[in-house]
mmCIF file of the C-alpha atoms, coordinates in Angstrom:
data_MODEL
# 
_entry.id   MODEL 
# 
loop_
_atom_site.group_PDB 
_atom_site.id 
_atom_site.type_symbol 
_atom_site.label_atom_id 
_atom_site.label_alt_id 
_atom_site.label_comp_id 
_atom_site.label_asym_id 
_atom_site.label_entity_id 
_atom_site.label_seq_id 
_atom_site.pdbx_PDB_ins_code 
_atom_site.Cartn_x 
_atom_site.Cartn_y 
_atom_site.Cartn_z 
_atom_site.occupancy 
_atom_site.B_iso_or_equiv 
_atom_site.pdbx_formal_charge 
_atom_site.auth_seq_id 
_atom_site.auth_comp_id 
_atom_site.auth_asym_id 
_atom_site.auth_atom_id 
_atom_site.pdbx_PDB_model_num 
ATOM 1   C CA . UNK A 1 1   ? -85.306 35.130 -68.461 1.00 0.00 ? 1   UNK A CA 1 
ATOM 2   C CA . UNK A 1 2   ? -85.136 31.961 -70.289 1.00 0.00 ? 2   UNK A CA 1 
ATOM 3   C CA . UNK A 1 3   ? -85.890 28.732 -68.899 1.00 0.00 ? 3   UNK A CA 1 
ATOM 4   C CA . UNK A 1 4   ? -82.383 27.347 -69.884 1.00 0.00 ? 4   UNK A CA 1 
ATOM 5   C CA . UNK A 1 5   ? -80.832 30.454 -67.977 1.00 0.00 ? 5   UNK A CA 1 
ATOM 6   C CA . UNK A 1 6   ? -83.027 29.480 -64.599 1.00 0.00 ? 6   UNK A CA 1 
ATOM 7   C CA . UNK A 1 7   ? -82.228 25.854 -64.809 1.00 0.00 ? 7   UNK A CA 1 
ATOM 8   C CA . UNK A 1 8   ? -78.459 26.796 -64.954 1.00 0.00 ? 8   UNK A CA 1 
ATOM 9   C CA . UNK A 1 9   ? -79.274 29.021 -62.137 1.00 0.00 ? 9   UNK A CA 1 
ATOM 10  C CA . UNK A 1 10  ? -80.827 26.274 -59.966 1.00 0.00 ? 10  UNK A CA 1 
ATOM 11  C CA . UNK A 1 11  ? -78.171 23.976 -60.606 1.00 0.00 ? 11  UNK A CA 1 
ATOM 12  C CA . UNK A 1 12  ? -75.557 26.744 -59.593 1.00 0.00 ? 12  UNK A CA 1 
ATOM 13  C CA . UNK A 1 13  ? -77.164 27.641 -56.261 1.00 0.00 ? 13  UNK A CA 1 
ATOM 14  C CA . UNK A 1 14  ? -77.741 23.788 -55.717 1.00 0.00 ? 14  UNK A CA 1 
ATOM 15  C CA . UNK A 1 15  ? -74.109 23.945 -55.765 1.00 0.00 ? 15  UNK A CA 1 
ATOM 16  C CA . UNK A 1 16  ? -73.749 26.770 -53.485 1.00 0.00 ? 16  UNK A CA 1 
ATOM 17  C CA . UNK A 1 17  ? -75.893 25.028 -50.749 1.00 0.00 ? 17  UNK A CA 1 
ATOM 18  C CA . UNK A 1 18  ? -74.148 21.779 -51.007 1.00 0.00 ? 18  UNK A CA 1 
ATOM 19  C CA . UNK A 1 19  ? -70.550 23.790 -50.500 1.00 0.00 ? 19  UNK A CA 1 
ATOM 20  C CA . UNK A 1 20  ? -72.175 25.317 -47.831 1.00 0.00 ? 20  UNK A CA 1 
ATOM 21  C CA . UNK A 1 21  ? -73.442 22.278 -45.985 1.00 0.00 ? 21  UNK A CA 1 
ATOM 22  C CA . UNK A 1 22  ? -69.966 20.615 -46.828 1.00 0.00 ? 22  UNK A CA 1 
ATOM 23  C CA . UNK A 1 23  ? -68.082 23.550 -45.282 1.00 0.00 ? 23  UNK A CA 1 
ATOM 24  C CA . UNK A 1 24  ? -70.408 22.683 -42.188 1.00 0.00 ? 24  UNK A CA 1 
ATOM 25  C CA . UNK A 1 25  ? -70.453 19.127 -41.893 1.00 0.00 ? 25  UNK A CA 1 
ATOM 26  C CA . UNK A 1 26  ? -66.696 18.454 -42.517 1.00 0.00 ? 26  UNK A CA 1 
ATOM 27  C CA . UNK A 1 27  ? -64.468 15.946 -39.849 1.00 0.00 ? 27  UNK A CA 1 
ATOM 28  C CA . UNK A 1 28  ? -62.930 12.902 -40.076 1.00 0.00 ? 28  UNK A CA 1 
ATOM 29  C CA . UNK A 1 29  ? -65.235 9.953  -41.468 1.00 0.00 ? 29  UNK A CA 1 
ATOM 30  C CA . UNK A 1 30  ? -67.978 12.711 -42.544 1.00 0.00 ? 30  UNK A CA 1 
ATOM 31  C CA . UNK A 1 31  ? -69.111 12.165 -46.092 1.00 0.00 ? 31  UNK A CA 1 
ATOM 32  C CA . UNK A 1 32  ? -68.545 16.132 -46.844 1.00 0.00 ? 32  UNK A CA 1 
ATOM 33  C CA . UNK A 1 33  ? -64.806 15.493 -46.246 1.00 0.00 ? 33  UNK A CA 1 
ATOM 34  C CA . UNK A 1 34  ? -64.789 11.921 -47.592 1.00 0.00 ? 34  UNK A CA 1 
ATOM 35  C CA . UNK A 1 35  ? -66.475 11.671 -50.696 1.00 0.00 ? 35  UNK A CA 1 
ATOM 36  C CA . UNK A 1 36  ? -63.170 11.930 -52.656 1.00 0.00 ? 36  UNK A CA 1 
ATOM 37  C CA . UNK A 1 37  ? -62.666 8.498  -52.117 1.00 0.00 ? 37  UNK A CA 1 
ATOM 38  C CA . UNK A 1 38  ? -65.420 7.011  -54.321 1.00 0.00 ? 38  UNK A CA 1 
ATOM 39  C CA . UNK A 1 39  ? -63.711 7.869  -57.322 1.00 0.00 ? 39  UNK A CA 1 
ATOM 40  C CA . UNK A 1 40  ? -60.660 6.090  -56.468 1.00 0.00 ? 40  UNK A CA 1 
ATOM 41  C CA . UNK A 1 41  ? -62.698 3.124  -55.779 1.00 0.00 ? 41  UNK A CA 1 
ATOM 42  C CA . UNK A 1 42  ? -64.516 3.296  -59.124 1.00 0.00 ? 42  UNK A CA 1 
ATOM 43  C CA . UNK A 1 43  ? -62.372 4.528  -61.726 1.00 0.00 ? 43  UNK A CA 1 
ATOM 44  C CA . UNK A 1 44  ? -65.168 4.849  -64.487 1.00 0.00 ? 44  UNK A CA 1 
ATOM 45  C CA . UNK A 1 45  ? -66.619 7.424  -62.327 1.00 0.00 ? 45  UNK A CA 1 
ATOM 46  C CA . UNK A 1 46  ? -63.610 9.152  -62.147 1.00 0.00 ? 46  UNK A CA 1 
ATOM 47  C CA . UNK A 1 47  ? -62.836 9.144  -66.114 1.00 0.00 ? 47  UNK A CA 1 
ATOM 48  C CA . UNK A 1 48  ? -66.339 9.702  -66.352 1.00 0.00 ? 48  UNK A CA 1 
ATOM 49  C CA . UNK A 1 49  ? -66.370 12.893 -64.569 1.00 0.00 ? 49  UNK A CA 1 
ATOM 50  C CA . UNK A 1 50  ? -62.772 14.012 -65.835 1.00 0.00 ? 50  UNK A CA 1 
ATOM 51  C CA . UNK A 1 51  ? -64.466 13.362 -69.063 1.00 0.00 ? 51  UNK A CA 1 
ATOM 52  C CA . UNK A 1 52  ? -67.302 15.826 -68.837 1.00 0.00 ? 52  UNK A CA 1 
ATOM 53  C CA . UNK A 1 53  ? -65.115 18.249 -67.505 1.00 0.00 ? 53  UNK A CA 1 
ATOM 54  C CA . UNK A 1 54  ? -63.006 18.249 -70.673 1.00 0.00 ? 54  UNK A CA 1 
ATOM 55  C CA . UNK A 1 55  ? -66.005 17.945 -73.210 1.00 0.00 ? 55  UNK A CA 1 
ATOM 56  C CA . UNK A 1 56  ? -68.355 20.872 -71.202 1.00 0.00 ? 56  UNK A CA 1 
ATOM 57  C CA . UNK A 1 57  ? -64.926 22.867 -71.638 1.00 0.00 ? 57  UNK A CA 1 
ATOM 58  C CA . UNK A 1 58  ? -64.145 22.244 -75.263 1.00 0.00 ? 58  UNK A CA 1 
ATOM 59  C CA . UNK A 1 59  ? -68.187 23.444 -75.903 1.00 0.00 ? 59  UNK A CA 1 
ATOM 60  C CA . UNK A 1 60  ? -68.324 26.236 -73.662 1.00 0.00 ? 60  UNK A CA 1 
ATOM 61  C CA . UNK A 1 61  ? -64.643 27.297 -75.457 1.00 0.00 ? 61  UNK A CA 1 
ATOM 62  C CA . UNK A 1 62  ? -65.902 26.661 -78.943 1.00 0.00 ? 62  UNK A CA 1 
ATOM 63  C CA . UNK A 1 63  ? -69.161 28.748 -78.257 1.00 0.00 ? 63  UNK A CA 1 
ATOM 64  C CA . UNK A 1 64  ? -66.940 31.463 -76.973 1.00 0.00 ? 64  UNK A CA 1 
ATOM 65  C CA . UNK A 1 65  ? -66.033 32.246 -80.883 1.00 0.00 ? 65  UNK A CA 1 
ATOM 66  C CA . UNK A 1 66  ? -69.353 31.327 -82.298 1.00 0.00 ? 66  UNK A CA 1 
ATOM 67  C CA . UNK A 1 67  ? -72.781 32.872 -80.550 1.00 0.00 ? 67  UNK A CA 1 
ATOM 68  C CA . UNK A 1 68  ? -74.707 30.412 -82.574 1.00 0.00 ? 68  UNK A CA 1 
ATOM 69  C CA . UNK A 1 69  ? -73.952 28.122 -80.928 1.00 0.00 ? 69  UNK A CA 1 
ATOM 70  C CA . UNK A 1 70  ? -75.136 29.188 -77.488 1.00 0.00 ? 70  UNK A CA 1 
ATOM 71  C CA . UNK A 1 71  ? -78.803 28.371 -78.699 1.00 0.00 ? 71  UNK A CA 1 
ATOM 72  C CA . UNK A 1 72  ? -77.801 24.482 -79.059 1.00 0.00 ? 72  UNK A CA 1 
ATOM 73  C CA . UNK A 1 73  ? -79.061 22.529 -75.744 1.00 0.00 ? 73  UNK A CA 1 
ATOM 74  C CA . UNK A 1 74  ? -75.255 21.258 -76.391 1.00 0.00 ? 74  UNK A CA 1 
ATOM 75  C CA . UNK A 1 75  ? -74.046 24.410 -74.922 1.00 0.00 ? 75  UNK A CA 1 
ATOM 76  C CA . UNK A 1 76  ? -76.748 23.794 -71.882 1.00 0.00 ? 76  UNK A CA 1 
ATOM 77  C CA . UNK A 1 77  ? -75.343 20.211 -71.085 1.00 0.00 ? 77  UNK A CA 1 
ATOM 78  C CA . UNK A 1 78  ? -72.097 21.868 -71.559 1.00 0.00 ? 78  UNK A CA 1 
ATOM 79  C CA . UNK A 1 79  ? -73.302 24.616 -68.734 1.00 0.00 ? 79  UNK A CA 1 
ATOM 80  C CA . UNK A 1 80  ? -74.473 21.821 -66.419 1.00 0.00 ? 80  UNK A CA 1 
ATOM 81  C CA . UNK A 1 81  ? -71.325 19.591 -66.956 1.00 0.00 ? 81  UNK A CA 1 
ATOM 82  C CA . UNK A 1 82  ? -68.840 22.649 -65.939 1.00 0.00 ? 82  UNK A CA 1 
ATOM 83  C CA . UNK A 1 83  ? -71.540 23.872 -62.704 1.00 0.00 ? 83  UNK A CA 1 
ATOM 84  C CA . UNK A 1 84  ? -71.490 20.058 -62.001 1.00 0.00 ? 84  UNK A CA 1 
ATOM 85  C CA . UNK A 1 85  ? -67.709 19.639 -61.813 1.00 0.00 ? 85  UNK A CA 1 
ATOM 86  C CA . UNK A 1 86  ? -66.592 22.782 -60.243 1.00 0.00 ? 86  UNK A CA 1 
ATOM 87  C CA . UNK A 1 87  ? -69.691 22.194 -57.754 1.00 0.00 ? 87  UNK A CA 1 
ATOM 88  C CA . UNK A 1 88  ? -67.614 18.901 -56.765 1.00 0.00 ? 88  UNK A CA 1 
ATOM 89  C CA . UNK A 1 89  ? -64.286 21.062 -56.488 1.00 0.00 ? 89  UNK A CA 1 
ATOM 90  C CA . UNK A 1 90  ? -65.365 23.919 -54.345 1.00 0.00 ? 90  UNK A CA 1 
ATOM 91  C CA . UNK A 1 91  ? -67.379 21.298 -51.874 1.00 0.00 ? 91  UNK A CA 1 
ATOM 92  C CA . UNK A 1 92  ? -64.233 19.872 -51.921 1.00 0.00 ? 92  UNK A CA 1 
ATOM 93  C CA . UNK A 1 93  ? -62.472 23.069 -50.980 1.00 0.00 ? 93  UNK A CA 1 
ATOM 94  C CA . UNK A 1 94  ? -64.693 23.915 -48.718 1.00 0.00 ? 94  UNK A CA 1 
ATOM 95  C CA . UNK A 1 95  ? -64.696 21.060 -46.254 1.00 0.00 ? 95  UNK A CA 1 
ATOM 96  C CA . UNK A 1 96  ? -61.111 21.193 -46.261 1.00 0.00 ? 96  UNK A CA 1 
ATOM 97  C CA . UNK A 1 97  ? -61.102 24.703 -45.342 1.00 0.00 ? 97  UNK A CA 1 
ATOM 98  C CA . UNK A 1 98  ? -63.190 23.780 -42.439 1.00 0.00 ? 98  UNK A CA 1 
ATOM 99  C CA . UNK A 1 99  ? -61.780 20.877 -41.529 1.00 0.00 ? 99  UNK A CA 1 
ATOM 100 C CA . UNK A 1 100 ? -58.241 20.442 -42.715 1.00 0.00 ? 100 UNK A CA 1 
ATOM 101 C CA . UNK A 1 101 ? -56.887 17.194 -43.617 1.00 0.00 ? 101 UNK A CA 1 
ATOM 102 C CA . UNK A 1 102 ? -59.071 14.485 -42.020 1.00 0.00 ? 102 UNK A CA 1 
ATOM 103 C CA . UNK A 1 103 ? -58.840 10.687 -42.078 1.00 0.00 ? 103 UNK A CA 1 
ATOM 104 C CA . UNK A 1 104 ? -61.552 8.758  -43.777 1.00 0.00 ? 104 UNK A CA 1 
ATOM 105 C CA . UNK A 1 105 ? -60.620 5.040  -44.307 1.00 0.00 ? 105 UNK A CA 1 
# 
């Protein structure tokens, strides 16, 4: 296995273990259910991550039709940036699964 493929590995069950504590931890003013809000605060963040969302899936798309390009460390960021972003979405998911709609300001 190639170092690349363990790093995305780690990152992925990093995820999984932080949806899992999220899906644990979630109530009202708990920072598993709450942490939606710092985006809204700091909109850079929030174009910031929208913007490696887009970019990770414009690589990962492009190296879909050309296998040379899965050997760039472009196509690794590009790995990390879509774990990283769908790691937000499914914490998200999951505390609201455990906990519903909860108040947090």
């Amino acid at each position: 296995m190639r170092d690349e493929t363990r790093k995305i590995l780690f990152h992925a069950l990093v995820w999984v273990a932080l949806t899992a504590l999220a899906y644990n931890t979630a109530g009202p003013y708990r920072f598993a259910s709450c942490w939606q809000i710092i985006p809204l605060y700091f909109p850079p963040l929030s174009i910031l991550l929208f913007a490696i969302f887009i970019s990770s899936i414009a690589v990962l798309a492009a190296a879909a039709s050309q296998p040379t390009m899965r050997a760039h460390s472009l196509f690794w960021a590009a790995s990390h940036g879509v774990i990283l972003t769908l790691g937000l979405v499914t914490c998200n998911l999951a505390a609201y699964t455990a906990a519903g709609q909860v108040d947090c300001v």
